[in-house]
Structures are given as C-alpha cells and as structure tokens.
N, C-alpha and C positions, 0 to 999 in steps of 0.2 A: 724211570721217567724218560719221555722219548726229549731227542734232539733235535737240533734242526728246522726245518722246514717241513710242517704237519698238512696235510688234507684238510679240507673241513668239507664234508658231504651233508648236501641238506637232503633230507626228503622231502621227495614231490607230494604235494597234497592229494588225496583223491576228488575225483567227480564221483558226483552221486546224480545219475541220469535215471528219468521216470518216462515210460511209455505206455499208455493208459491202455484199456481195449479199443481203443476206437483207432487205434495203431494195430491191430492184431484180428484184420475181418477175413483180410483174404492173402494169394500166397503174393500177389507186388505188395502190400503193405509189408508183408515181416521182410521182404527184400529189401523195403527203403530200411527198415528198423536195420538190417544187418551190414549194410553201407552207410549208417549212422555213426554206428558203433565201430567200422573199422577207419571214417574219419578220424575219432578221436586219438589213434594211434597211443594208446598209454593204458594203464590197469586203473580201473575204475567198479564202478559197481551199479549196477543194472537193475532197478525195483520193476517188476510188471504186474500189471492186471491180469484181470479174469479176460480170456477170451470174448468177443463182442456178445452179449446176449446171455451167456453162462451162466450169472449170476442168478436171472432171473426165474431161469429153468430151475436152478437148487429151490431156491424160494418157495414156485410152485408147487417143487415135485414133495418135499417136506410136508406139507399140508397133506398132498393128494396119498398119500402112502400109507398116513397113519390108517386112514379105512379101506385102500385099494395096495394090496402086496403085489398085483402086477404091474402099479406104475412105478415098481422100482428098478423095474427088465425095459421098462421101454425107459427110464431116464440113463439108464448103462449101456444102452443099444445106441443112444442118441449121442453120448459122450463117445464112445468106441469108434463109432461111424464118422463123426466130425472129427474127431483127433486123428485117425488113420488117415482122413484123405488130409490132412493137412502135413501130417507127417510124409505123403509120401510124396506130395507137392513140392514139399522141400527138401527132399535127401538125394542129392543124386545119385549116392548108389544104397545098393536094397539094401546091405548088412547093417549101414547106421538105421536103415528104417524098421527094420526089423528089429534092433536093440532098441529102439528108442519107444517102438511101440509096446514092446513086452514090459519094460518100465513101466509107461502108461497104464497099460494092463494092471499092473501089480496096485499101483497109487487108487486105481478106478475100484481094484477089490476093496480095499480098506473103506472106504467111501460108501459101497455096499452094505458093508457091516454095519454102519449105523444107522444108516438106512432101514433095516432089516429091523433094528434095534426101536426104532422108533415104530415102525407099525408092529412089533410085539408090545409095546408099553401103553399104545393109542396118543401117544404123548410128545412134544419136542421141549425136554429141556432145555434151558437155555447154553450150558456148556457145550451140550450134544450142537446144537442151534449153529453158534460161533466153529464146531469143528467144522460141519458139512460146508456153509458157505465158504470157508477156508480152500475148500479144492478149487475152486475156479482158478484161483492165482496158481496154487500148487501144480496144477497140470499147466501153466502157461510157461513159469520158470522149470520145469523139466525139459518142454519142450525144444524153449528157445539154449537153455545150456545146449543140449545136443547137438542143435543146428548151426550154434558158433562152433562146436568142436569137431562138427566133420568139416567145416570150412578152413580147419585149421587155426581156431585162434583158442586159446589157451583162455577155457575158460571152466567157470564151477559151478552146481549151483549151491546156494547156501541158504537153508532155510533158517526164520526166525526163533525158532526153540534148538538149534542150535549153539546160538551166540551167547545166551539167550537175550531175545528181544524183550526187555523185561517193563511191563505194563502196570498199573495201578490194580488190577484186577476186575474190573468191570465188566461182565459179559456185554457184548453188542455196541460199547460205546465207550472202548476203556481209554485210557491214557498212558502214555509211554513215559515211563520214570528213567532218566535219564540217566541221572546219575548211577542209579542199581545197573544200568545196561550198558554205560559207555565201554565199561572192560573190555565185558565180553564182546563188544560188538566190532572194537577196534584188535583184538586177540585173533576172532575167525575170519575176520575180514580184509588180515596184515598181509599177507601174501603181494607179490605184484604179479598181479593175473587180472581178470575180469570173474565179478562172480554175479551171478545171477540169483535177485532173492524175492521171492513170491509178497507182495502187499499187504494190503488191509489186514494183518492181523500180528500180533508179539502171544504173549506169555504172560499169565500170571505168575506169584510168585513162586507160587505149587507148581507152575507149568502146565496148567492150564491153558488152551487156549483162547484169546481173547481178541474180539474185530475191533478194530479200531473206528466203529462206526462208518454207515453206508459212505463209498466214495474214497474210504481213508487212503487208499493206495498214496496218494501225493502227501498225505501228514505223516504215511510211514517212511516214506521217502525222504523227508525234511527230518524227521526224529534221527533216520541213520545218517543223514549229512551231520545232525549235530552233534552225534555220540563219535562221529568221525573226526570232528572238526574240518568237514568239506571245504576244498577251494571252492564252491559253487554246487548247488541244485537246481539240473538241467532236467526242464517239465518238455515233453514232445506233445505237439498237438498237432490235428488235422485244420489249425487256423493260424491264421498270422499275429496272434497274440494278444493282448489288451486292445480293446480299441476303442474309439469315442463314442461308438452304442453296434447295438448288435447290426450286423448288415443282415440280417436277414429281413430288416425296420426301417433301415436307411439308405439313401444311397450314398456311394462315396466317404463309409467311416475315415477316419482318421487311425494310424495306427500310434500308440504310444509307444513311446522308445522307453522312456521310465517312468517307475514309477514308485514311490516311496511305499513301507511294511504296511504302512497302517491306511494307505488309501489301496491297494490291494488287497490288502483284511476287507474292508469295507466293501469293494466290489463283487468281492467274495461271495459275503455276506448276502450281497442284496440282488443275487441272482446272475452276475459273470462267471460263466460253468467252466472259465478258464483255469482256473485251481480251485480248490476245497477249500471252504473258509478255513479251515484248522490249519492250511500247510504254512504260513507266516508264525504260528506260534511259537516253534522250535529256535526259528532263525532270528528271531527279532533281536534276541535276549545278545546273541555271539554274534551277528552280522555278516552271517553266511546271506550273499547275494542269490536271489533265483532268477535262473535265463531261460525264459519261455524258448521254445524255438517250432518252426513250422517244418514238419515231416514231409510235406507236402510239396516245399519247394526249397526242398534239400538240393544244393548243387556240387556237392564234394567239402562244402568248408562249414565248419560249426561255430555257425552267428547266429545269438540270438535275436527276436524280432520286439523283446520286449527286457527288460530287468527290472527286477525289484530289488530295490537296497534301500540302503540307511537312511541317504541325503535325499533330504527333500527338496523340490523345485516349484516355484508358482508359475504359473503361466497367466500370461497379458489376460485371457477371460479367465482365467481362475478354474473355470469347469472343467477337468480331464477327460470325462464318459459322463453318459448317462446310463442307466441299467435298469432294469426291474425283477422285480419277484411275486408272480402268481399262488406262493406256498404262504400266503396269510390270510388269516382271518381275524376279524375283533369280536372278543367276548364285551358284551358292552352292559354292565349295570348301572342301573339309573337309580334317583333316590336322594330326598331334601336333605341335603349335606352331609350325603354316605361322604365325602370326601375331606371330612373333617370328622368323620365319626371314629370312635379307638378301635381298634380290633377288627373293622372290617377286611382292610388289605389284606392283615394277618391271617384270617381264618380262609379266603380265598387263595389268596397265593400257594396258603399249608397245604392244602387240600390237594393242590392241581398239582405242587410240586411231589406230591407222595404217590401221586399218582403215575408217575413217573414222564411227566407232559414238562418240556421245556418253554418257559414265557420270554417271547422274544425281547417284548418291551410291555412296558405299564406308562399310561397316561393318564394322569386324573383332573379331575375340576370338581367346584362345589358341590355339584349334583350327579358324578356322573365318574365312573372309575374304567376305563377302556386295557383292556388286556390284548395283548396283540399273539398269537399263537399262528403254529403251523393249521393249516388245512387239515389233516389229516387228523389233527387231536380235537377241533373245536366241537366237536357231538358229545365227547367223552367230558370235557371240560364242561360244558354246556349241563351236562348230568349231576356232576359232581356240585358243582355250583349251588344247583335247584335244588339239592336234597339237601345242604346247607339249611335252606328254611328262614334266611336273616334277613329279620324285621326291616334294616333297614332300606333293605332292596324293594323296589315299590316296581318293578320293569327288569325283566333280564332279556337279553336280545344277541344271539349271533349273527353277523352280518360276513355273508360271505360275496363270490365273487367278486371280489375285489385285486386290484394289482397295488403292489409297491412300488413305487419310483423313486430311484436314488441317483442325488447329482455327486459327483464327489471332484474332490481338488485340493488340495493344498492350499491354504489361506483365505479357506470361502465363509470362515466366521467373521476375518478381520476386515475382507476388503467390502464394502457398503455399495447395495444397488443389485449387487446376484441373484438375492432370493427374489428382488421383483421386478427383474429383467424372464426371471425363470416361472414366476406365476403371470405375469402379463402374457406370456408368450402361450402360456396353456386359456389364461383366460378368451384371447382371444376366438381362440378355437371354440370358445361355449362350454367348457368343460367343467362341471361343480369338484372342487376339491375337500373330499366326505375330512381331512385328518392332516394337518402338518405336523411335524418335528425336529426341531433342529437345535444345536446343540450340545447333544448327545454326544455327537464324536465330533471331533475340531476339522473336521474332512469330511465330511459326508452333511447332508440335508437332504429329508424324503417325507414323499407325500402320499396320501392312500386315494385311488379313484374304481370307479367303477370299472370293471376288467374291461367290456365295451370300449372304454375311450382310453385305454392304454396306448395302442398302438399311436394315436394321434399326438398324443399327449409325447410321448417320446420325438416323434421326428416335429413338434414344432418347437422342443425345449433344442434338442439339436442341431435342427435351422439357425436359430439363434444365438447361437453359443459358437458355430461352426459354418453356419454360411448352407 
C-alpha cells in the first residue's frame, strides 16, 4: 500500500471535431482544415467527409456500370486524377506524395472490384451499395492522415470496422448501437495522438458495412463523441453558425450564440443544413455540448460561433430562427368521416411504411386524413395508396410544390400572441396558409405554403421577430 503524498492524474477528455466536404474543395481549404487542427494543440479525433462532389459521382457511376463496363475506367480515371492533383497540392516534397498516392492507388483498386462486381450481376445489392459509397470518406481520411504526418503531427487514420463502429444493421440508414461499440471505440481510439476516421458509415454485427444514412458524417461524429464520452463535438462550417434565418433570404441575420438539443433537432429537422437532424440524438441523452465553428474566419483560436447544450434560454420574442424545407409533400385523402373510420390510418400508414417511405407527420380531420412525406416518395406513396382500393376514400390528391416553415424558440407554446404576431405578419403579405401545426414539439411551430411565396413569407415572419 503506497504512503505519503499520491499524484492523482486526470485524463484529458477528447474532442471529437467534424469537417464536412464543403471543408475539403480545394488546396486553401484543407490549409485552413490543417491550422484548425494544429490550434487545438491536444490528441483528439478527426471524422471527415467525402471530398466536395464525390459522393455523387459514386451514386451516378453505380447505376451507369451495371449496363456501360467502361464507365467504370472513366469513374477511376476521375478519382486518380482529382486525388493526385490534390495530393500533390499538398505534399511539399514528392516521396510523401508518392506514398500517399500509391495508398490511394491501392484503396481506388478495391473500389473497382465492386464495381466490376456489379456490372457482372446487372445488379446493386444493397450491402455491395453501402460499401462503394463508403470510399468517398475512405479516400478523404487517407488523404488528410498523410498530410498531417508529413507536416509533422502525430497522426493515424482509423477506420470504423476497426473499432468496430458497431451499428444496428440496416443497410443505407442504419443506427449506431452504442453500447455494443463503446469498447471498442474507446480501446482503438485511446492512444494520445490524433486519429483521423472516415464518416457516414459503422459495421453491422457480422461486419458488414452499414451508412449511416445520406448526410450522416455529423451523426457519426456525435455516435463516436458518445461512445468516447467527448468533452464536446466540434462541427466546421463554411458559415457562421445558427442563425435567425438563412442570409441567403435576409438581410442582416442575427447569429445565435445558443441554443438548446431540442430547438437544434428541430432546426435540423426543418431544413438548417447546419447539422444533420440525427447529430443531437447521441448527445442529448449524456450532454455532450456541440460547437459549431466557422472555417472560414478562423484566426488562430477555437471559438465557437454557435453551441448546443442542455440549458435552455427564452428570449424577449421568443422566436430564435426561422427556417424552411422544400423536401415535402402532402398525400391528402379525402372522405365523409375517413377520420373517424377504424382501420383506415392503419392500412395507409402499413402500406407506406413497408414500403420503406418515411411519414414525416400525419394530420387528420373529419373528412380528410393529410400525410406529410418527403418529395421524393410522394409518387410512390401516391401508388401505393390508390391500389389500396378503400371505400372510404372518395378523393386522393398529392399536392406538391409546396415549402415548410418553421419558427422555433424556447417557450413559443407557453408565451401568448407569437403564432399571431407570426401569421399576421405573413397575412399581411397576401400570402394563403394551405396547413398549420403546432404543438407537436414544445419549440418549434410550422406552416405549409405554396413554394412561390416562401421566400416572402420568411423575410416578413423575420422582419418582425427581428426588425
């Protein structure tokens, strides 16, 4: 048994920092990315995206391959070509460039192979599906590991089926099971170095690989803060953070300094492309904070320009942002008290759900049952529906072109006068509002209008909220 006078050494928490592609177009952006990372002065861990565009190219060429075996020379020609000049952009001298490229090389063959594999079958299974998109990230964390280690900084990269990153199993949209993954995630990732680990995708159980659905880079990021128990998940953007509606719409936004998990979820949600709705999921539960921060007007010190955490705040209007989302459509059936009839909801909702179509929201009334869906599904829902054949449907109708608008704030169910400070302010504009909803989430209230008068509708809800 010791004596005396003992040490007690804590360890340092890690960061868990995320750099999206829109950080990674050209070679002064991975320069700001690389004076990011030597601000932090400490061993942290590094998630990055696909290269800017990357993803989209896999996507294409997947389709284009299964009938055309030469667009899989020009997608490996395209890759080889954009990776080399990039690599040589960044290496000052040739032997890290040339190691780093022959790497590339190696990762770009495997990529091939399935490639190869898919126009021999005419087919893209879906496991096959989740590996190919998986390279965009994989070649970004090869890249950038190299480029911190000829700079001298002690770094690794460390891929997700390594740890293993271990996920629900769901091809294209799985879920990170945290508990089955904390181990290993906190075991490969213990070291005090920097490691560098490629995004949007973990591991089935089998080891399979598994995306974490489009976008997920920032929900894999927050899954490995929490399996780390991160001091903080630090998001880099090309923008100054949350703000009180898009400046692309307004002039003079406001920037938020905070803002609580669940008015962030919602922002998310309803079209602020500033994180992924999913990335508050992880964190909510442990109260790991997330610190936006802008790449852009990086000046040596790492402050963020926005944080999400626990404590929530009201403010004097109550309104924080306003936001929209042009990814909705309503399935709308009509019909003399489908909305009191049994089994109706049931057999619609069954149907769309097996289909594998996510329903954003459901609104119903006497006569009239409104399903709220992605764009992208309402033709397919629309099908499914009509072949249903029930009686009590007398009208079925998709109505598209439409915009979401969502106000969000902290305490905007309890304080009286917001929601019609906020539709007088659209009425005045002349503006017909087709759908309201509110009380759904205790922070958010949203309306549906014709995509047309979106843009109006936004800068007069934020004239008034904001001057």
């Amino acid at each position: 048994m010791a004596t005396g006078h003992q040490s007690v050494v804590y360890e340092m928490k890690k960061v868990v920092a995320k750099f999206g592609g829109s950080n990674l177009k050209k070679k002064e952006d991975i320069q700001k990315l690389v004076n990011v990372i030597k601000a932090y002065d400490r061993p942290m861990v590094i998630v990055v995206s696909a290269f800017y565009g990357i993803t989209n190219h896999l996507i294409q060429s997947m389709e284009a391959v299964k009938s055309d075996e030469s667009k899989i020379k020009t997608l490996i020609q395209f890759l080889l070509g954009m990776k080399e000049e990039v690599i040589r952009e960044n290496f000052g001298q040739s032997e890290w460039a040339d190691k780093t490229l022959k790497a590339v090389e190696k990762r770009i063959i495997e990529l091939e192979r399935y490639l190869t594999g898919i126009h021999y079958i005419g087919d893209v299974p879906e496991f096959v599906e989740d590996v190919i998109l998986s390279y965009g990230e994989r070649l970004s964390s090869l890249i950038l590991a190299s480029i911190l280690q000829s700079k001298g900084i002690d770094a690794e990269e460390a891929l997700p089926e390594e740890m293993p990153l271990v996920t629900d199993g769901e091809f294209g949209n799985a879920t990170v099971d945290y508990a089955a993954a904390a181990k290993g995630v906190q075991k490969r990732l213990a070291a005090d170095k920097i490691f560098v680990v490629p995004g949007f995708y973990g591991v089935s159980p089998e080891g399979k690989v598994t995306l974490l659905g489009r976008g997920g880079s920032d929900y894999s990021a927050a899954a490995l803060a929490r399996c780390l128990d991160a001091e903080s998940l630090d998001v880099w953007k090309d923008v100054d953070g949350f703000m009180s509606a898009d400046p692309k719409l307004v002039k003079c936004p406001r920037r938020i300094k905070t803002l609580s998990y669940t008015e962030a979820a919602e922002l998310s949600y309803f079209g602020a492309s500033i994180l992924h709705p999913r990335t508050v999921e992880p964190l909510q539960e442990v109260s790991i904070p997330i610190h936006i921060g802008n790449i852009d007007t990086f000046e040596g010190m790492v402050e963020p320009r926005t944080v999400v955490q626990a404590s929530e705040t009201i403010t004097e209007d109550i309104i924080k942002s306003v936001t929209y989302s042009d990814d909705f459509c309503i399935l709308k059936l009509r019909g003399a008290g489908i909305g009191k009839k049994r089994g109706v909801l049931a057999k619609v909702t069954g149907v769309i759900d097996k289909a594998g179509i996510n329903i954003k929201s459901v609104i119903t009334s006497q006569i009239a049952i409104n399903l709220l869906l992605s764009a992208k599904d309402i033709k397919q829902a629309y099908q499914l529906v009509e072949e249903l054949e029930l009686s009590a449907v007398t009208e079925l109708s998709a109505i598209e072109n439409i915009s979401t608008i969502a106000v969000v704030g902290e305490g905007l169910l309890e304080q009286p006068g917001v929601a019609g400070r906020m539709f007088m302010a659209v009425a005045r504009k002349g503006i017909n509002v087709r759908m309201i909803v509110s009380g759904a989430s205790t922070v958010a209230s949203y309306f549906v209008v014709a995509s047309t008068d979106r843009d109006v509708a936004i800068k007069a809800i934020h004239t008034e909220f904001f001057g």
